[in-house]
VOMIKE-412306 format. One record per residue (C-alpha): chain; residue in one letter; residue number from 1; x, y, z. Coordinates in Angstrom, 1 decimal, padded with zeros to 4 digits. Layout:
N
{node 'A'; 'A'; NUM; {X; Y; Z}}
...
//
This chain:
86
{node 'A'; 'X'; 1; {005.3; -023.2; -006.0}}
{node 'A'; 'X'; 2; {006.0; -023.2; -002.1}}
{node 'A'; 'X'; 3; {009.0; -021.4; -002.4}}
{node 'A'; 'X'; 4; {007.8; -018.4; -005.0}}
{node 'A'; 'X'; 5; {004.5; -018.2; -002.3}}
{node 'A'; 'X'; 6; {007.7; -017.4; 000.5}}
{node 'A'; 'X'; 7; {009.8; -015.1; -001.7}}
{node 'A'; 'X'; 8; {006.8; -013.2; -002.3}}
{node 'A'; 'X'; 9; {006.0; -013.3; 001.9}}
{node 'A'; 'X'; 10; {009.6; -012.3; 002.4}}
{node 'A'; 'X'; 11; {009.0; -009.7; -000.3}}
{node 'A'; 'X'; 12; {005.9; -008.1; 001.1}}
{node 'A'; 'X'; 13; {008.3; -008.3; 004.8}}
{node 'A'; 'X'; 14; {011.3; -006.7; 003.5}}
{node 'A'; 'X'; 15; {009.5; -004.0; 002.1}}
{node 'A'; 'X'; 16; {007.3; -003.3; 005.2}}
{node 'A'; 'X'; 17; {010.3; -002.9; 006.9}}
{node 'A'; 'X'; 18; {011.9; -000.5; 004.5}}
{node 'A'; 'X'; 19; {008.8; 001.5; 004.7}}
{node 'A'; 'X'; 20; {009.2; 001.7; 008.9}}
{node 'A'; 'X'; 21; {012.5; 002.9; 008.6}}
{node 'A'; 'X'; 22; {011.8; 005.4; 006.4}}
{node 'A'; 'X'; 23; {008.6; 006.4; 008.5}}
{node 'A'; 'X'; 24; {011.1; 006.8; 011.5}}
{node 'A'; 'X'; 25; {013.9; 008.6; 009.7}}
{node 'A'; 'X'; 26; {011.1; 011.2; 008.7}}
{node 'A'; 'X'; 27; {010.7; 012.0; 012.6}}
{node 'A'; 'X'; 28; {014.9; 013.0; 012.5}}
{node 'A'; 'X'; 29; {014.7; 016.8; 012.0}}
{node 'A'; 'X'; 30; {018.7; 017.7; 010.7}}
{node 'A'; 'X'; 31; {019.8; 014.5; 009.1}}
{node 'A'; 'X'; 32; {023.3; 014.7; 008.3}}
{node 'A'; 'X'; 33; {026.0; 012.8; 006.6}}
{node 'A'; 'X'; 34; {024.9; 009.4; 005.0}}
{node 'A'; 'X'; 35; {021.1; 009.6; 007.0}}
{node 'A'; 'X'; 36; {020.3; 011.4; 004.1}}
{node 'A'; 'X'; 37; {022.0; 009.5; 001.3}}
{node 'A'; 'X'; 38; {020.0; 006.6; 003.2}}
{node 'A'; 'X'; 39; {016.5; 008.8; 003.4}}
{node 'A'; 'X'; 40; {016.7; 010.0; -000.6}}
{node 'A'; 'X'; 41; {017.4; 006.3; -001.3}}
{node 'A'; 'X'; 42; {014.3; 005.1; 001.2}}
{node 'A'; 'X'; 43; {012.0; 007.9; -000.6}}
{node 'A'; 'X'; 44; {012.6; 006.7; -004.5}}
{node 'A'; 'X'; 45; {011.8; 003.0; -003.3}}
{node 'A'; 'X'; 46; {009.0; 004.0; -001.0}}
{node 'A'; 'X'; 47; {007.3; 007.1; -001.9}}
{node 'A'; 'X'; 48; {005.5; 005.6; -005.3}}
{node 'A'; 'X'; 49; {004.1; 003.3; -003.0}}
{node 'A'; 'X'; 50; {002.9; 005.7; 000.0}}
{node 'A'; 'X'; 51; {002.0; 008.4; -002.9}}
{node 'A'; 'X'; 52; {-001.1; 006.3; -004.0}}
{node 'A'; 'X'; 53; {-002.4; 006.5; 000.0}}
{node 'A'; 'X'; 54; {-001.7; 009.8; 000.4}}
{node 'A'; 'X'; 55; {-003.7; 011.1; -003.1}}
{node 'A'; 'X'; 56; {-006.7; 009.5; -001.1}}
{node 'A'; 'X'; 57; {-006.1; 009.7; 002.8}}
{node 'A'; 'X'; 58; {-005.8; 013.8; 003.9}}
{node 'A'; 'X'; 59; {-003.3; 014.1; 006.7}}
{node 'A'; 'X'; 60; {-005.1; 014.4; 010.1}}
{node 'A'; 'X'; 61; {-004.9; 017.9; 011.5}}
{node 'A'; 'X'; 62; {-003.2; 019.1; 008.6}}
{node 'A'; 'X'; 63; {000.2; 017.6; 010.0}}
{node 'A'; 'X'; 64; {-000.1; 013.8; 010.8}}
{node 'A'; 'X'; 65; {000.3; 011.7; 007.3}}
{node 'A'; 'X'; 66; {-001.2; 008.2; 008.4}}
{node 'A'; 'X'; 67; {-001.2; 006.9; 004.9}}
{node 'A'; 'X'; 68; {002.4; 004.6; 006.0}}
{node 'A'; 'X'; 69; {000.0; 003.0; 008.5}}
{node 'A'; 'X'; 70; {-002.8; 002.0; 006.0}}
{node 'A'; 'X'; 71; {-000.2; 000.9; 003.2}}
{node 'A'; 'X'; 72; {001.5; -001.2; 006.1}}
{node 'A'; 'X'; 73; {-002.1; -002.8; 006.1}}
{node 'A'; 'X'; 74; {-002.3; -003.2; 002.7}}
{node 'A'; 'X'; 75; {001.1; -005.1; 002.2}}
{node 'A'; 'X'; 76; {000.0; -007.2; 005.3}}
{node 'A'; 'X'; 77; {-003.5; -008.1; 004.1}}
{node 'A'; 'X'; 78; {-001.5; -008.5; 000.3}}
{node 'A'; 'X'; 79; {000.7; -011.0; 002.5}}
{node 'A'; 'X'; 80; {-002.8; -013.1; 004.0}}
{node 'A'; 'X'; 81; {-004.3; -013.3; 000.7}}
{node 'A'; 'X'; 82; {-001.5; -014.8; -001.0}}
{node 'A'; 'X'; 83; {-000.9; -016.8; 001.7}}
{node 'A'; 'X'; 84; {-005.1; -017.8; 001.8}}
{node 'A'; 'X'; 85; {-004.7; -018.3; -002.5}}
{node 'A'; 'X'; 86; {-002.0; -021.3; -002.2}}
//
């Protein structure tokens, strides 16, 4: 049971991770070459994800999308509770 309770940790870590990158590759105006090969792959695994934030969190001043920040939470608190369960 330990080691599902990790693989689920490492998981919920990975994918926070690929959700940074993709935050900071939004931020690169004129990606080129394979940045966006890597960005169109980054959106199909992350934007399902971010899209249930953003239906409920407006960006702020019309331009900054915070809802990366509060799904970031999410996985992390997702992480704690499992973590808290076993």
């Amino acid at each position: 049971m330990l080691g599902l309770v990790n693989l689920l940790l490492a998981v919920l870590q990975i994918y926070s991770l690929v959700i940074f990158v993709y935050v900071l590759l939004s931020w690169i105006p004129n990606k080129v070459g394979i940045l966006v090969e890597i960005d169109n792959f980054l959106g199909k695994v992350c934007d399902p994800f971010l899209n249930i934030f953003k239906k409920f969190i407006p960006p702020i001043g019309g331009m900054v999308d915070i809802s990366p920040i509060i799904a970031l939470i999410v996985l992390q608190l997702a992480g704690r509770l499992i973590v808290s369960i076993f």
